[in-house]
C-alpha positions as a LaTeX table, in Angstrom:
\begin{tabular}{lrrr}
\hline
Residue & $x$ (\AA) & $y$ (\AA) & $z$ (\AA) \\
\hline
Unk1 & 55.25 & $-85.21$ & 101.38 \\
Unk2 & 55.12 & $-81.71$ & 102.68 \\
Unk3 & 52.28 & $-79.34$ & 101.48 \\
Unk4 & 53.91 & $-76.31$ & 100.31 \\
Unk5 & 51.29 & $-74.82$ & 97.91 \\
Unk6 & 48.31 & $-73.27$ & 98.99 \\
Unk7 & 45.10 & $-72.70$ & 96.75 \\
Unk8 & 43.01 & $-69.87$ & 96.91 \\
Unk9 & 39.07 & $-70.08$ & 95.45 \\
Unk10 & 36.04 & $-68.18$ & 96.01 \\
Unk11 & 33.05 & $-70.15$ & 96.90 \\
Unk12 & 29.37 & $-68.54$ & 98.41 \\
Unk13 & 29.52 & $-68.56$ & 102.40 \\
Unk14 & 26.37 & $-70.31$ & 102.40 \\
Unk15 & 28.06 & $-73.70$ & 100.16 \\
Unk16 & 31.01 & $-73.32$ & 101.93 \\
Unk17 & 29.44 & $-73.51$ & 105.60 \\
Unk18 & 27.19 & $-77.00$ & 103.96 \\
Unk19 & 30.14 & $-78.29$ & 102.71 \\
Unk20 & 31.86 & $-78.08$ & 105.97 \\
Unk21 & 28.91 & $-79.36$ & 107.77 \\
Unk22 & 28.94 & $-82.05$ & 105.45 \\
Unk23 & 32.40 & $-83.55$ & 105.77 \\
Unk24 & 33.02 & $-82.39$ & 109.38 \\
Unk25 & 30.48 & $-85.46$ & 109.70 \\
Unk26 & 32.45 & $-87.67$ & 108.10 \\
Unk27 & 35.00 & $-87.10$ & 110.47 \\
Unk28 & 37.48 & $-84.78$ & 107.81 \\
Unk29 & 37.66 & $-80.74$ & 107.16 \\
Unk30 & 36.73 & $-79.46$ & 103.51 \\
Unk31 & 40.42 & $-78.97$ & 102.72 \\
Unk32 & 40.52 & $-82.91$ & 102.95 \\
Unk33 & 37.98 & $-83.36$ & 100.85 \\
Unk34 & 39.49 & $-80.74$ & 98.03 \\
Unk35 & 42.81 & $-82.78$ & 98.34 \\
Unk36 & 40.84 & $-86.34$ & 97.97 \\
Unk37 & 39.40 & $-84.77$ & 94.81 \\
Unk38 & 42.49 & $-83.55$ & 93.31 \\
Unk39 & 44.21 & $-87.17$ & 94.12 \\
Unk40 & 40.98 & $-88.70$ & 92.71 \\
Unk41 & 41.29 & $-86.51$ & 89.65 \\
Unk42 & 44.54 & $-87.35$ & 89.06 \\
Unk43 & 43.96 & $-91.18$ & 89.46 \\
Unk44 & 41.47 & $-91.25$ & 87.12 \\
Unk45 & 43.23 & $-89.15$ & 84.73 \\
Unk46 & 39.72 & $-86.55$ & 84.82 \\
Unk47 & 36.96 & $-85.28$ & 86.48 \\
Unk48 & 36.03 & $-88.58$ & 88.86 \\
Unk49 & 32.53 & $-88.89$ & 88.18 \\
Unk50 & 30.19 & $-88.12$ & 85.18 \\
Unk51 & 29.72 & $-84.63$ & 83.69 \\
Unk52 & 25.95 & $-84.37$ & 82.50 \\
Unk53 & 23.48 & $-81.98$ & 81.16 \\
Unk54 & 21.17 & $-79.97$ & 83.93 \\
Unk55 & 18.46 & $-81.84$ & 84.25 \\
Unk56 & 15.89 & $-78.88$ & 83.82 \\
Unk57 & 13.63 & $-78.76$ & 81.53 \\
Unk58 & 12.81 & $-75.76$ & 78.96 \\
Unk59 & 10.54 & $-74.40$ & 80.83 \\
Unk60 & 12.30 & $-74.24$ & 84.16 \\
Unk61 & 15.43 & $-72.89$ & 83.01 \\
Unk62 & 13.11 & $-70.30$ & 80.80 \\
Unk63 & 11.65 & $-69.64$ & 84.35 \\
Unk64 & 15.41 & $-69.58$ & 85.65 \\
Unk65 & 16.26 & $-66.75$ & 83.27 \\
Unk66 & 12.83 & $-64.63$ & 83.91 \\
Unk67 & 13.59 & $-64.78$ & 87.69 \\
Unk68 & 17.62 & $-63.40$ & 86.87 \\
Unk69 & 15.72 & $-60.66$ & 84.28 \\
Unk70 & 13.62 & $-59.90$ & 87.52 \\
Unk71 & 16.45 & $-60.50$ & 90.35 \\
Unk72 & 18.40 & $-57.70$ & 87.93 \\
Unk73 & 15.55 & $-55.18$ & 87.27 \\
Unk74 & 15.40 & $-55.90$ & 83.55 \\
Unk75 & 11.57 & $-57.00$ & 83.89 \\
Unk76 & 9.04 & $-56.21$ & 86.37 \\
Unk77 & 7.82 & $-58.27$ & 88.42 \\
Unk78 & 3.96 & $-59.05$ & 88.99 \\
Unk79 & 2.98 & $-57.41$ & 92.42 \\
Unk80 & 0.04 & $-57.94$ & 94.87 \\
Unk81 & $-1.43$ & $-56.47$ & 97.32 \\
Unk82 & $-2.62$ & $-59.79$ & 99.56 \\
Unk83 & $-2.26$ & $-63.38$ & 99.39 \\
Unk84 & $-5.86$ & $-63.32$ & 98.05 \\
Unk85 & $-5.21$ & $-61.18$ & 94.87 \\
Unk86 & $-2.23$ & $-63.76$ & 94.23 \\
Unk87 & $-3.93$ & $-66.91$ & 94.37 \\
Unk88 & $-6.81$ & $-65.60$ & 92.36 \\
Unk89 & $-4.40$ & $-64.79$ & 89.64 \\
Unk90 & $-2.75$ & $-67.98$ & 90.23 \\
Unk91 & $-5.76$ & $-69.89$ & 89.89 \\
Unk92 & $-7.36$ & $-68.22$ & 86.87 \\
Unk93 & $-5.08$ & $-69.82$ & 84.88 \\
Unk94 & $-3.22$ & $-66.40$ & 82.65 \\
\hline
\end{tabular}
């Protein structure tokens, strides 16, 4: 069967790059691998393998969400001036 469609999707450089890494050493490109998991998908009738929740905790994913609030200026951000300062602050337990 000829492949006539083409699918567009945006993806982070840095996952893509892995991803090609990955399967270029199992000897096929990443637009193999898409294809397998479409054919595998439609085999199966679904996703082909088990959909579950993060396995995070409420405290990392409450960490998660400070370090966005931070990452997008909506908190700020503890600051030190040496590694010293930060590991006594660290260490003291607050």
């Amino acid at each position: 069967m000829a492949k006539t469609a083409s699918l567009t999707m945006r993806i982070e450089p840095e996952v893509k790059a892995s991803a090609e890494e990955l399967f270029a050493s199992m000897g096929i490109t990443l637009t193999e691998a898409i294809n397998m998991f479409v054919y595998k998908s439609l085999a199966e009738g679904g996703i082909p393998f088990d959909l579950k929740q993060p396995r995070w905790n409420k405290e990392t994913l409450e960490a998660f969400e400070e370090g966005d609030k931070i990452a997008k200026g909506e908190i700020e951000a503890k600051r030190y001036t040496d590694v010293d300062q930060m590991f006594a602050d660290i260490l003291s337990g607050e």
